[in-house]
C-alpha positions as CSV (number, residue, x, y, z in Angstrom):
1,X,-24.5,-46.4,8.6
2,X,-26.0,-42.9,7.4
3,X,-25.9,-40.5,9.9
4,X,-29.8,-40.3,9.4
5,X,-30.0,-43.8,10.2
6,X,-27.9,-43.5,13.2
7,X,-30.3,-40.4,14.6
8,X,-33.3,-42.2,14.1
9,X,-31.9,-45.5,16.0
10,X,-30.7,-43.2,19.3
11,X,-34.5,-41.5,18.9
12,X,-36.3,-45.0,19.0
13,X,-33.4,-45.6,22.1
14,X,-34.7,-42.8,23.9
15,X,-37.9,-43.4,23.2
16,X,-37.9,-46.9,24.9
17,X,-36.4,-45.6,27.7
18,X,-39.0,-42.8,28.4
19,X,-41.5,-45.5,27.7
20,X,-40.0,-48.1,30.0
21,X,-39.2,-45.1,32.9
22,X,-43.0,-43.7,32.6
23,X,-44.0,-47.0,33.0
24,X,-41.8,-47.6,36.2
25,X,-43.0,-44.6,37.5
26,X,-47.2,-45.5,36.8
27,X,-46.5,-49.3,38.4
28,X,-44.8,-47.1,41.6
29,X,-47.6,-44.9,41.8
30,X,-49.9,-47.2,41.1
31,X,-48.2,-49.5,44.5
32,X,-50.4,-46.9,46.7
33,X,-53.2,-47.5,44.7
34,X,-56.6,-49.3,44.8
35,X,-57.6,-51.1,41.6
36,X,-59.1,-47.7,39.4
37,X,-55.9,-45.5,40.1
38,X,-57.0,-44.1,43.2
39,X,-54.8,-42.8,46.0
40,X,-55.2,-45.4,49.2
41,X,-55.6,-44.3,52.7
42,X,-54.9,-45.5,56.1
43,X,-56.7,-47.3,58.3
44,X,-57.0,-47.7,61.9
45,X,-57.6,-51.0,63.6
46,X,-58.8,-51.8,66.6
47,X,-57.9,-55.6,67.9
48,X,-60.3,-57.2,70.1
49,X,-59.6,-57.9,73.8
50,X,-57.2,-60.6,74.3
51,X,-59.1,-62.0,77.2
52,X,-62.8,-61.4,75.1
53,X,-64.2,-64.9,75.7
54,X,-64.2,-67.0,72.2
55,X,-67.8,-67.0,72.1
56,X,-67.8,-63.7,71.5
57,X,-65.7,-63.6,68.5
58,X,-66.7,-64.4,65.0
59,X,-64.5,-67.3,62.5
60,X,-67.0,-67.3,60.1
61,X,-65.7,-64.3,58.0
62,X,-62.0,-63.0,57.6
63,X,-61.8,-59.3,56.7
64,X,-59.0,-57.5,55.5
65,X,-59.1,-53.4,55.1
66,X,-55.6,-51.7,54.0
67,X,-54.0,-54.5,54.2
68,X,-54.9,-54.7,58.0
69,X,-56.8,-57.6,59.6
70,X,-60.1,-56.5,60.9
71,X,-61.2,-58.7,64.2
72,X,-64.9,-59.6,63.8
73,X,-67.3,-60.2,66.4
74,X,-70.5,-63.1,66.9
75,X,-73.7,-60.7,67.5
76,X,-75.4,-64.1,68.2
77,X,-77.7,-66.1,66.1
78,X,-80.9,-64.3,64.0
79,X,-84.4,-65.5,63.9
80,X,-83.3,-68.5,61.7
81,X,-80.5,-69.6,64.2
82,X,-77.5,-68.5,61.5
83,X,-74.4,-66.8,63.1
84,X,-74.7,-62.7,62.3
85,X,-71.2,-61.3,62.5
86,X,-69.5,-57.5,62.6
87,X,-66.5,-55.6,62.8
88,X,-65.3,-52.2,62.6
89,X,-62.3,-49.6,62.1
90,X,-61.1,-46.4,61.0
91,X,-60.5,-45.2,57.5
92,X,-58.8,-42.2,55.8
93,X,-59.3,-42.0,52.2
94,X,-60.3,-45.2,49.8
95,X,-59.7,-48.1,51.0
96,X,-59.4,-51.7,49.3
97,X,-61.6,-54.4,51.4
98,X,-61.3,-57.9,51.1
99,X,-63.7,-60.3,52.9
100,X,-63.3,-64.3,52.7
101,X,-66.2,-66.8,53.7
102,X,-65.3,-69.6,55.8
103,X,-68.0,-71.6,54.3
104,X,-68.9,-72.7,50.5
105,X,-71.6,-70.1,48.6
106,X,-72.5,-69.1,45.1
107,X,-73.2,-65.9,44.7
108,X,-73.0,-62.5,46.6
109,X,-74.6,-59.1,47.4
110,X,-73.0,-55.8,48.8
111,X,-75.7,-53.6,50.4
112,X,-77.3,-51.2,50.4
113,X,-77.1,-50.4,47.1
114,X,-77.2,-47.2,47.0
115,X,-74.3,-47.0,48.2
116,X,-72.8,-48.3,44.5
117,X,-70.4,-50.5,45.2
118,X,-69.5,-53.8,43.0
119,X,-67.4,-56.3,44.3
120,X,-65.2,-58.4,42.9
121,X,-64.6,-62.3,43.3
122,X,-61.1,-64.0,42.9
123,X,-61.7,-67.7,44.7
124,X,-63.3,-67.4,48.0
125,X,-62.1,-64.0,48.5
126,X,-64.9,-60.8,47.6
127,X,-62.8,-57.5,47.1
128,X,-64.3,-53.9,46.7
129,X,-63.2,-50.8,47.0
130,X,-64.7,-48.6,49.8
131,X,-64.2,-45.1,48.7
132,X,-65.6,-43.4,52.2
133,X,-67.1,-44.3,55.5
134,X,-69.6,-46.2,55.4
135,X,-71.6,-49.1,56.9
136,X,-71.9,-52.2,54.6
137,X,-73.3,-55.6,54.8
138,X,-72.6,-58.7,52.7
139,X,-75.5,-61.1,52.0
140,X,-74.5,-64.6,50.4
141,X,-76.5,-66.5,48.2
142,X,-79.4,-64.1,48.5
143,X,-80.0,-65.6,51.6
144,X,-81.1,-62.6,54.0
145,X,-81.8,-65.4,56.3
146,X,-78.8,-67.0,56.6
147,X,-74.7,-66.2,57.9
148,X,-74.9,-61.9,57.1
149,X,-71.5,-59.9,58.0
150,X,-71.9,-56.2,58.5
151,X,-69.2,-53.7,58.3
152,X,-68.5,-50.5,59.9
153,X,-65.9,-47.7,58.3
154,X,-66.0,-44.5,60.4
155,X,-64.0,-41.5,60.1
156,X,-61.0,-41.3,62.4
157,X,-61.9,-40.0,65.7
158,X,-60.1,-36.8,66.8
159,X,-61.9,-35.8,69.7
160,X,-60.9,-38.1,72.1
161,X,-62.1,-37.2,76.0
162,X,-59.0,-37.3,79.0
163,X,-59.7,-40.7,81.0
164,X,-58.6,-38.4,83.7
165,X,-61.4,-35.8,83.7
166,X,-63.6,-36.5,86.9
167,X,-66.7,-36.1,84.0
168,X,-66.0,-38.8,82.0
169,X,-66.2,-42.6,82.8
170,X,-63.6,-44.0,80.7
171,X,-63.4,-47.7,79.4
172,X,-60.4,-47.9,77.4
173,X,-59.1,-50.9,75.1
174,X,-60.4,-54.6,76.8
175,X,-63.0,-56.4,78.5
176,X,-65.1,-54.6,80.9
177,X,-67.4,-57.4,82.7
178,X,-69.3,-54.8,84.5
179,X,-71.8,-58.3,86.0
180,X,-74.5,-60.5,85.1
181,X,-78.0,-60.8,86.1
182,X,-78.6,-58.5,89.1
183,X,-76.6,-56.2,88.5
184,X,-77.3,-52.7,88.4
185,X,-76.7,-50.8,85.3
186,X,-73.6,-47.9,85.1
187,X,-75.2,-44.6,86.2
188,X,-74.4,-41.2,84.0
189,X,-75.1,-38.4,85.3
190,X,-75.6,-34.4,84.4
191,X,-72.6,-33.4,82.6
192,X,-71.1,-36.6,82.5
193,X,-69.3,-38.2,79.3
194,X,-69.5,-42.2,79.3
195,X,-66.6,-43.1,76.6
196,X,-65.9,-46.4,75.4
197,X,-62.5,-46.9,73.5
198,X,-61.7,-48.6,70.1
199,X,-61.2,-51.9,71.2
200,X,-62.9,-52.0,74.6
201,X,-65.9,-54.7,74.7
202,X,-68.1,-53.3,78.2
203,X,-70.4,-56.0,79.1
204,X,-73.6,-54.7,81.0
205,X,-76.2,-51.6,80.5
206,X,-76.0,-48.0,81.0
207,X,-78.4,-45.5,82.1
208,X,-78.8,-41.8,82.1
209,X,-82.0,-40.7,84.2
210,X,-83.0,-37.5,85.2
211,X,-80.3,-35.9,83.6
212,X,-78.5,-33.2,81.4
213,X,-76.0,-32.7,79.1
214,X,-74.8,-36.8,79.2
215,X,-73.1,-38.2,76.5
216,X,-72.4,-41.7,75.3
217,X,-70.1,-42.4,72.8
218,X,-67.0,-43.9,71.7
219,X,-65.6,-46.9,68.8
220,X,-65.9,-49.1,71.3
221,X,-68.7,-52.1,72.1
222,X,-71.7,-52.1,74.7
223,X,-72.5,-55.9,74.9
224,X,-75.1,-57.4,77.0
225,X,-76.4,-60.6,76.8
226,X,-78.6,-61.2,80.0
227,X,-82.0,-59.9,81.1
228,X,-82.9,-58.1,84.2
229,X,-85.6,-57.9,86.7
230,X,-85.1,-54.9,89.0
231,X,-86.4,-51.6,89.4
232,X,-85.1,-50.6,86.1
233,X,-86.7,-51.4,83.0
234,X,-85.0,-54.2,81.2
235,X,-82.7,-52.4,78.5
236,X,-79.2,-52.2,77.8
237,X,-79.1,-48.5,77.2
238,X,-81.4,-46.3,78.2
239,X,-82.3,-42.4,78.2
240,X,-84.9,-41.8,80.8
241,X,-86.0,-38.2,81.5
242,X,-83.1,-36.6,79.8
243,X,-82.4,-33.5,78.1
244,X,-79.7,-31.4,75.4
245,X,-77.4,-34.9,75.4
246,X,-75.6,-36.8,72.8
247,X,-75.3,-40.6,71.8
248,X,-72.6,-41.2,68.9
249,X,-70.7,-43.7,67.0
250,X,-70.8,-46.6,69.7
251,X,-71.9,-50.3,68.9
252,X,-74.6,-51.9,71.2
253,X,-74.8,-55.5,70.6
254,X,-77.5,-56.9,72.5
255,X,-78.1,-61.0,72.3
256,X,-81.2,-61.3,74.2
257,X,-84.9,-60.8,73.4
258,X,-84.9,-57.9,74.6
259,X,-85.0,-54.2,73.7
260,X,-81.6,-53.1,72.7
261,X,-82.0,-49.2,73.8
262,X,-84.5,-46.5,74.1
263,X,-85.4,-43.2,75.3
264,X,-88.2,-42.0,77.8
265,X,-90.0,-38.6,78.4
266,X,-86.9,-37.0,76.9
267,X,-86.2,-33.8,74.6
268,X,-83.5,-32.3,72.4
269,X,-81.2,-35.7,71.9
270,X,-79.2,-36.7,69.2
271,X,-78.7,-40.0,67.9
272,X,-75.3,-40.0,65.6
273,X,-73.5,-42.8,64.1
274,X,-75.2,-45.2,66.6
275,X,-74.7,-49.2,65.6
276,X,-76.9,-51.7,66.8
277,X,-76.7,-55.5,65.8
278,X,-79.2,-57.4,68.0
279,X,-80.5,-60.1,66.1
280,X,-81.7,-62.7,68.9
281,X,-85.9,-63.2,68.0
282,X,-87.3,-60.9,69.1
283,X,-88.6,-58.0,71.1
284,X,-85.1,-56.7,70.5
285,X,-85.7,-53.1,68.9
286,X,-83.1,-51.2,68.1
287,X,-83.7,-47.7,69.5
288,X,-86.8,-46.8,71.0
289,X,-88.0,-43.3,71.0
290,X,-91.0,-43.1,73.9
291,X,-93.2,-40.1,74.5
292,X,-90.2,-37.9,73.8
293,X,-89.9,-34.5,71.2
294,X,-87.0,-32.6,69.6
295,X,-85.5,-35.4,68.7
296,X,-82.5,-36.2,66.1
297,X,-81.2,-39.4,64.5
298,X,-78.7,-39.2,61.9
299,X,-76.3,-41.5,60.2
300,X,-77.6,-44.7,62.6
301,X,-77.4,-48.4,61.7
302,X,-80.0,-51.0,63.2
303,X,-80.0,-54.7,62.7
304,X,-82.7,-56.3,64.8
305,X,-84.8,-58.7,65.5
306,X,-87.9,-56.8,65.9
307,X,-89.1,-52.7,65.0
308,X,-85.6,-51.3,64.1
309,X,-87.1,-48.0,65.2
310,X,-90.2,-47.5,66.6
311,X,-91.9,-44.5,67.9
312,X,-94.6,-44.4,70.8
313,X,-96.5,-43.5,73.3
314,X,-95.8,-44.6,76.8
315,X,-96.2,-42.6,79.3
316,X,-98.7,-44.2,81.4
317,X,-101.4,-42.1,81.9
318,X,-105.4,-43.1,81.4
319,X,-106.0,-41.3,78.2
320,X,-104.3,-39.3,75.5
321,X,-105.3,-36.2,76.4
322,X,-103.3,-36.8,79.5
323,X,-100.4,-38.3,77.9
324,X,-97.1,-36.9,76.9
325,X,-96.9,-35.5,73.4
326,X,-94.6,-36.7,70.2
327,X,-93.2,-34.4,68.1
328,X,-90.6,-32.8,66.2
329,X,-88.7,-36.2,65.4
330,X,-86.2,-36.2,62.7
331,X,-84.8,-39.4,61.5
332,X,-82.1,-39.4,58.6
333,X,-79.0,-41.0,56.7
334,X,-80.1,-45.0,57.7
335,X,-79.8,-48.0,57.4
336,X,-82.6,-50.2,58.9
337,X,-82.8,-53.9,59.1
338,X,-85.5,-55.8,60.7
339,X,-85.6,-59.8,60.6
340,X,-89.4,-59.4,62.7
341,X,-92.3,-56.7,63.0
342,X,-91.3,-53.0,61.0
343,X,-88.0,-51.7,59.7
344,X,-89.7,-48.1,60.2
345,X,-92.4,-48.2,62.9
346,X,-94.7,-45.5,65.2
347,X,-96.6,-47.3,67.3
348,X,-97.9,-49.7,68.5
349,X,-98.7,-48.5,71.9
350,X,-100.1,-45.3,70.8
351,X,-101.0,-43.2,74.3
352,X,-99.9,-39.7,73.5
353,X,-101.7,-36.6,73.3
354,X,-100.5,-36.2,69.6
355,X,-98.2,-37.5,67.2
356,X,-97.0,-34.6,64.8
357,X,-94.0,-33.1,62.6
358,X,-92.2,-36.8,62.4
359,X,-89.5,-36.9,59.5
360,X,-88.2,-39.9,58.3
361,X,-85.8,-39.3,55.1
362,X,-82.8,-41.2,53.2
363,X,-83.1,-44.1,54.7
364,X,-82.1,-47.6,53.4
365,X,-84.1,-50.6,54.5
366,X,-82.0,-53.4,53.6
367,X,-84.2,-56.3,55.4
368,X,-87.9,-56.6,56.4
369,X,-89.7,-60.2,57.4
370,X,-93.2,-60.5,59.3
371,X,-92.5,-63.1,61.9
372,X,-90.5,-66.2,61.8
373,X,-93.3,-68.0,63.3
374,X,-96.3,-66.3,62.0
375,X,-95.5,-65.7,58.5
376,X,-98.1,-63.7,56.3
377,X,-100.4,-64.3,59.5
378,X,-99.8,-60.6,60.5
379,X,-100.5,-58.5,58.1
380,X,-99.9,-55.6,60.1
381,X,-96.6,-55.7,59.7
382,X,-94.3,-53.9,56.9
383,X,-91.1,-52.3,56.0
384,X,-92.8,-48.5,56.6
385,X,-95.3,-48.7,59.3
386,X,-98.1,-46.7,61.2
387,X,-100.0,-48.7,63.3
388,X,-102.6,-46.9,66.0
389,X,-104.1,-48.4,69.1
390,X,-105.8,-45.4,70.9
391,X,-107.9,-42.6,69.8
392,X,-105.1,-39.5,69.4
393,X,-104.0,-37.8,66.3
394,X,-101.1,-38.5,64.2
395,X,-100.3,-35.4,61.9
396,X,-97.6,-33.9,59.5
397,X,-94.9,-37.2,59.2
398,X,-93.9,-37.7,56.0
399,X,-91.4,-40.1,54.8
400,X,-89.0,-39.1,52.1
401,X,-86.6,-41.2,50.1
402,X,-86.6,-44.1,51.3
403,X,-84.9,-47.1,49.5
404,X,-86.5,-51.0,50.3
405,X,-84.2,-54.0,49.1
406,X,-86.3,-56.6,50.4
407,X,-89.0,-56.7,52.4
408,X,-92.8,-58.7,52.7
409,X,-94.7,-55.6,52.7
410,X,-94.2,-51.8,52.0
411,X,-96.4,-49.4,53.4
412,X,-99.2,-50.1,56.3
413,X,-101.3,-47.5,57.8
414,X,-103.8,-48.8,60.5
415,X,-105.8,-48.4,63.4
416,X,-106.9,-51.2,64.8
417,X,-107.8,-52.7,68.7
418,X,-105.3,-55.5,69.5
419,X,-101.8,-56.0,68.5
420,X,-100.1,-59.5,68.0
421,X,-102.9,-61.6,68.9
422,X,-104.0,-59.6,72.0
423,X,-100.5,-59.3,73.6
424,X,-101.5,-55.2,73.4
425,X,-104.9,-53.8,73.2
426,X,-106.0,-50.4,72.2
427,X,-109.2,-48.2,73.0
428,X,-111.2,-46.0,70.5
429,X,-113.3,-44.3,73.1
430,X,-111.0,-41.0,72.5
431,X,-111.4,-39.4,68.9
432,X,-108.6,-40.2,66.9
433,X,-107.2,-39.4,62.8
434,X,-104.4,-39.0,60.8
435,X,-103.6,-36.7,58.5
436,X,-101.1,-34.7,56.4
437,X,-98.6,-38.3,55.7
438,X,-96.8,-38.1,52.7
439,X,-94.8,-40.8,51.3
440,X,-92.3,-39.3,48.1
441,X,-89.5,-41.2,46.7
442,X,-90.3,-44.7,47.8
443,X,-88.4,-47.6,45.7
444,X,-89.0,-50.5,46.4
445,X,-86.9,-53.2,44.8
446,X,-88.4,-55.8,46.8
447,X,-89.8,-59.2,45.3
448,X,-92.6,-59.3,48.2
449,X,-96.2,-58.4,47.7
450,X,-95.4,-54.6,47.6
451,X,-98.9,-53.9,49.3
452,X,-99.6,-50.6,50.6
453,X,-102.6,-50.8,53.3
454,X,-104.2,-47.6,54.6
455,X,-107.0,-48.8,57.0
456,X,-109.3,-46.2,58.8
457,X,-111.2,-47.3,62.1
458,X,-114.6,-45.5,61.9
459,X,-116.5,-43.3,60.0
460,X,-115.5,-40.6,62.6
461,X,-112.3,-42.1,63.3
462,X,-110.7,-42.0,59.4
463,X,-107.5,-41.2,57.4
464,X,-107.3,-38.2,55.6
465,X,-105.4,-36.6,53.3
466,X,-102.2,-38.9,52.3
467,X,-100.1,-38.2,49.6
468,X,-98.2,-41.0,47.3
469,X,-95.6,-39.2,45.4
470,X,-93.4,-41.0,43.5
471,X,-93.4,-44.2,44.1
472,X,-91.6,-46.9,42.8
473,X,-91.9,-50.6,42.7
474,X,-89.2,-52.7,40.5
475,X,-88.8,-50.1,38.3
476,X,-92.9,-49.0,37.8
477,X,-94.3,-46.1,38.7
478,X,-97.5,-46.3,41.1
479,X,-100.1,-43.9,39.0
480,X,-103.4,-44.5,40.6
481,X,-105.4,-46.1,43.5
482,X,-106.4,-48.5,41.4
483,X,-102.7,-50.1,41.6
484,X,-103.0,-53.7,42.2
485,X,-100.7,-53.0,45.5
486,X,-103.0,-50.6,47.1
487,X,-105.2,-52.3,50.1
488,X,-107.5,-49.4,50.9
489,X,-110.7,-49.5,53.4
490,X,-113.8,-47.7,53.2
491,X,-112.8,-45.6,56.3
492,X,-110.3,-43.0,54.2
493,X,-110.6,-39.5,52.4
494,X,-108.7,-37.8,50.3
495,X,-105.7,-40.0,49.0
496,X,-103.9,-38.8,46.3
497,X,-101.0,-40.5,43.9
498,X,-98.7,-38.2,42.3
């Protein structure tokens, strides 16, 4: 053998080696990993309580996140009697996700779908790739009506309050049975922090009432799943009278027909990270605002059986004029599902002295029906409502980017007498308009009717000046007023389509 040939035999040698030792190296990087190369990071889980009656956990989906098992919970059943399930934890970093349906299906959705994520199916098992926080929901079969699972991912919590501070009211890990019916709801007062703890399950309602600086907030789980009939109103969280306080990252689960939470009469709140899955039919919105201003939602989740978030007037008095004003409401980063009534709702009960400077902007409205037992018999109803009772003026809201999967109906503006067949009834005595809407960026991929109703009252009672920018309906741009989806009424002025 040439000395040439015995060079170029050690080069091809080495060559293999490199190749076999780069590759040795890739599969060991590649070990912490999710399927595109990218680096995985932890999670945190939080394991149910072990004494959490059975009822109140979920076998109909097994989730896996990291590697970790991820305890699910039964919400209770949705307007079509199918099982709705959730769970939660903690995530730094991507994380691979697998979920597994204990029951046969066909197909399957991730949503929203904004937030871009494409699944994967090996058997049973669905695997993705969750590359931050966020909240997503798996619908089977297309089936928006049937066994639904929604996730949570949050951030990991850093600022955890001392249990031994005399301010805070600390439920840590376990079942809290704070009673059933007759019971009175647990009290918050100014300054106090109410905190319940990753895998802590509080059964009852909380109320903050005349009151400053409260917060509410934890990874834990406010579950109630009774009425009431005291001196209290019949909610499982409420914010009554309340001022420059906080409500974040906490799951209400409320399986009753009944409203899940809501404010009153109250000012400079924020919403943040808030989870509510209340699916039981209906009356079970999912956070209330009422004859309140300076107020902030951001980042929420709402699945209900009924307005996911409605906006109104209630503060008893004869006549608008009288009545508390509603304003300065901004409402971002959401993800609204409502399996009765309006995803995105102000009204019905309209007794305020004004409604002005309401935002509504990137929000995701994965789910909108009419009525289980009234379908297409309410047409009223929609995924992006405004629906006025009483003679007051609604000015300056606009909605902004706002994304529809699938819904019956889009947009609804309205004034009208009655509400659900008489169950509320208005009064036009007072003068009453609205002006200034605007509605830019609206996609709809929805395969309802799409119909966008603006409905005046009275030739001195009209709507005015409403703006259509960009809107979008499976993939077509609305041009003109003479779009087959417009519904409009001789009682109007000044709409324009952009």
């Amino acid at each position: 053998m040439s000395v040439k040939t015995g060079l170029h035999k050690l080069h091809s040698a080495t060559r293999l080696w490199l190749t076999v030792a780069a590759a040795a190296l890739l599969l060991a990087a590649m070990a912490g990993c999710g399927g595109d190369g990218n680096k995985l990071g932890k999670v945190t889980v939080y394991p149910a309580p072990g004494d959490l009656p059975v009822h109140y956990r979920s076998a109909e989906f097994k989730v896996q996140a990291g590697g970790s098992e991820i305890d699910l919970y039964n919400a209770g059943n949705n307007s079509w009697n199918a099982p709705v399930s959730y769970g939660y934890f903690d995530m730094s970093g991507p994380v691979d996700v697998t979920i597994t349906p204990s029951f046969a299906y066909e197909s399957f959705e991730l949503v929203p779908k904004s937030l871009g994520i494409q699944g994967k199916r090996t058997g049973d098992a669905i695997t993705f790739l969750l590359r931050e926080p966020a909240n997503v929901s798996l619908v089977l079969d297309g089936n928006y009506q049937g066994k639904v699972l929604h996730l949570f991912a949050e951030q990991p919590e850093t600022d955890i309050p001392n249990p031994n501070d005399p301010n805070v009211i600390y439920f840590g890990p376990g079942f809290h049975d704070l009673g059933d019916y007759g019971a009175p709801p647990k009290m918050i007062g100014s300054n106090q922090t109410l905190y319940i703890a990753g895998g802590a399950v509080v059964r009852g309602r909380i109320r903050a009432e005349n009151a400053s600086n409260v917060t509410i907030r934890g990874r834990g789980i406010l579950l109630n799943d009774y009425r009431f009939q005291d001196e209290y109103d019949d909610i499982a969280l409420t914010l009554s009278h309340v001022t420059d306080s906080t409500v974040r990252d906490i799951i209400v689960n409320r399986d009753t027909n009944s409203w899940t939470a809501a404010m009153h009469a109250s000012s400079q709140v924020t919403v943040k990270n808030y989870k509510a899955v209340s699916p039981r039919l209906a009356s079970s919105d999912g956070f209330n605002i009422n004859s309140s201003h300076d107020i902030t939602f951001d980042g929420v989740f709402i699945r209900s059986a009924d307005d996911a978030v409605a906006i109104k007037g209630l503060s008893g008095e004869a006549e608008p004029a009288q009545a508390l004003p509603v304003y300065n409401i901004t409402y971002q980063n959401a993800q609204l599902w409502s399996d009765a009534n309006n995803a995105i709702g102000i009204g019905a009960e309209t007794m305020a002295a004004y409604f002005r400077h309401i935002v509504f902007r990137n929000i995701d409205v994965l789910y909108n029906f009419d009525d289980r037992y009234h379908p297409d018999v309410l047409p009223d109803r929609s995924a992006i409502n405004i629906f006025a009772l009483h003679g007051t003026e609604f000015r300056d809201i606009t909605f902004d980017n706002i994304r529809v999967e699938k819904a019956k109906r889009l947009i609804n503006i309205h004034m009208d007498t009655s509400f659900y067949f008489g169950a509320i009834l208005g009064n036009w005595a007072w003068p009453g308009s609205m002006s200034g809407i605007v509605y830019r960026n609206i996609t709809s991929y929805s395969d309802g009717t799409n119909e966008i109703k603006v409905q005046g009252w009275s030739k001195d009672r009209i709507i005015s000046d409403v703006t259509f920018d960009n809107i979008v309906i499976n993939g077509k741009k609305v041009k003109n007023l003479q779009d087959p989806h417009f519904n409009v009424n001789e009682y109007t002025r000044d709409l324009k389509v952009k």
